[in-house]
matplotlib code that plots the C-alpha trace (Angstrom):
import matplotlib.pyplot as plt

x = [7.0, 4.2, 3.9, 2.0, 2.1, 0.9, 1.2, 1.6, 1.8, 4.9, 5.0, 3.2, -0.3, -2.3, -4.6, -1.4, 0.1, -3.2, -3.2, 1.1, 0.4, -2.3, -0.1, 3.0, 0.4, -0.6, 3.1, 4.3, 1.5, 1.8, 6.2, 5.4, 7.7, 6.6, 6.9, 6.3, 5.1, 4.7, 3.8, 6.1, 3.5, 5.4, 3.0, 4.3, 7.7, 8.6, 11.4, 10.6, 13.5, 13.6, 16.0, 13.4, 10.1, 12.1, 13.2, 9.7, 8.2, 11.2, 10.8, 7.0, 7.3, 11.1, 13.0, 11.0, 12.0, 12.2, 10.9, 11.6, 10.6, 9.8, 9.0, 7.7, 7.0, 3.9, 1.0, -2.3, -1.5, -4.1, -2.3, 1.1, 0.1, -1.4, 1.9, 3.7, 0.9, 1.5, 5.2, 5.8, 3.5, 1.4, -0.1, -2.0, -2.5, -3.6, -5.4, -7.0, -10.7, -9.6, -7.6, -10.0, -12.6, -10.7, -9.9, -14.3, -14.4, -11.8, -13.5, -16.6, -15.8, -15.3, -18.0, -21.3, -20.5, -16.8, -16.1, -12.1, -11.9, -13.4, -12.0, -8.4, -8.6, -9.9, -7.2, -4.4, -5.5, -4.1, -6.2, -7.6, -7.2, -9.3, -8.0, -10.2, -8.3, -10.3, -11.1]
y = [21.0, 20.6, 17.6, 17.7, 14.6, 14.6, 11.0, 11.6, 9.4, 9.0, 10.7, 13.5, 13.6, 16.9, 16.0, 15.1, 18.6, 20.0, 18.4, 18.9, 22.3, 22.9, 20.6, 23.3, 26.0, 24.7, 23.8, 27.1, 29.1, 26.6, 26.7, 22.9, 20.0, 18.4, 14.6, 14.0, 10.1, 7.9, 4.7, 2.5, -0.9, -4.3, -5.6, -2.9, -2.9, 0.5, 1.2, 5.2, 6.8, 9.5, 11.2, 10.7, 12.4, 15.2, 15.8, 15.7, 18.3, 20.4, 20.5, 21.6, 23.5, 24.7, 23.9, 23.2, 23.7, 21.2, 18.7, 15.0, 12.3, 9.2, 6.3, 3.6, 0.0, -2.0, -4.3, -1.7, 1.8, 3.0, 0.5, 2.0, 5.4, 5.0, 3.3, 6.1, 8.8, 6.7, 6.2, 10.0, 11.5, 13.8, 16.3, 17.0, 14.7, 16.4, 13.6, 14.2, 13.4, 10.4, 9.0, 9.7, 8.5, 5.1, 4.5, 5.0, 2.1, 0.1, 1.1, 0.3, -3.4, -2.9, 0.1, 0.7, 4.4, 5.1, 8.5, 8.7, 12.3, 10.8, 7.4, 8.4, 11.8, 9.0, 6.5, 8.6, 12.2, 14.0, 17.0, 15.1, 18.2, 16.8, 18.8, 18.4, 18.8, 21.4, 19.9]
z = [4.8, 2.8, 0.1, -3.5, -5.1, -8.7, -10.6, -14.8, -18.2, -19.9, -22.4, -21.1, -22.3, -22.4, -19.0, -17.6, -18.7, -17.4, -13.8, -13.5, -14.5, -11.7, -8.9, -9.8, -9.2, -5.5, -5.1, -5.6, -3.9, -0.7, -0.7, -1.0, -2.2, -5.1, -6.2, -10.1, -9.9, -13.1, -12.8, -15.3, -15.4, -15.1, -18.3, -20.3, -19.8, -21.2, -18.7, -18.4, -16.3, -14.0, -16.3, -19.0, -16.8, -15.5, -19.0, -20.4, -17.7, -18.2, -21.4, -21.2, -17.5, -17.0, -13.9, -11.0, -7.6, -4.5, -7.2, -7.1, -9.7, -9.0, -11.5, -9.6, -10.7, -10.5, -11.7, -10.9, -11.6, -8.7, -6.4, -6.7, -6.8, -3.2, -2.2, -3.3, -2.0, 1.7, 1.3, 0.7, 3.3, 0.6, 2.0, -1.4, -4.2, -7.7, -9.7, -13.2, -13.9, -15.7, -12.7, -10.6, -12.7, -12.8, -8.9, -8.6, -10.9, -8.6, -5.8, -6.7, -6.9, -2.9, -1.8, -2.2, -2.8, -4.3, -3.5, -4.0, -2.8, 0.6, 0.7, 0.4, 3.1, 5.1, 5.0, 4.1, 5.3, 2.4, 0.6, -3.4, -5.8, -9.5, -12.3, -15.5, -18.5, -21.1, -24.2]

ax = plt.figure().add_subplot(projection="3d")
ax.plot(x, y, z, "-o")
ax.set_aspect("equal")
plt.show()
């Protein structure tokens, strides 16, 4: 079966509305699974619970089908979501512009030329959906 993974903030934020709204959309159209991934950093502390995310889309989406959330812990946001990306065998990955826009700025500090869409088909051959949020 297919996999979507789409990583959020906690609480929701409107891109991160925007991009889960967008992953649900490909979800639904491709009878995938899909895992709802926040990233709960060890510096912040803020303990987010699974209970808690799948509250907080609920609340803003309804009941999603063959949907797991995760809430991973970690140090580097863009470290842990790739864990989780690898770890879950995603098919898809539905990143907002600002994620995205981060990772090239991690990248950059190893490649000439970051191109996260191209980087992470390459090393985890998964399909990189941006979603830009309007506004």
């Amino acid at each position: 079966m297919t996999r979507v993974v789409v990583p959020v903030r906690y609480p929701l934020s409107k891109h991160s509305r925007a991009t889960l709204s967008e992953a649900i959309r490909i979800a639904k159209d491709r009878e995938a699974e899909l895992t709802v991934l926040h990233v709960d950093l060890y510096q912040e502390n803020r303990g987010v619970t699974r209970a808690e995310l799948k509250r907080a889309v609920e609340a803003s989406f309804g009941p999603l089908e063959r949907t797991r959330y995760v809430v991973r812990r970690g140090f580097l946001v863009e470290e842990t979501i790739l864990e989780e990306i690898a770890a879950d065998e995603a098919d898809v990955v539905v990143l907002g512009s600002k994620q995205a826009s981060r990772w090239r700025k991690m990248l950059r500090r190893f490649l000439d030329d970051p191109d996260i869409e191209a980087y992470l088909r390459e090393k985890l051959d998964c399909t990189v959906i941006t979603v830009r949020a309007d506004g």
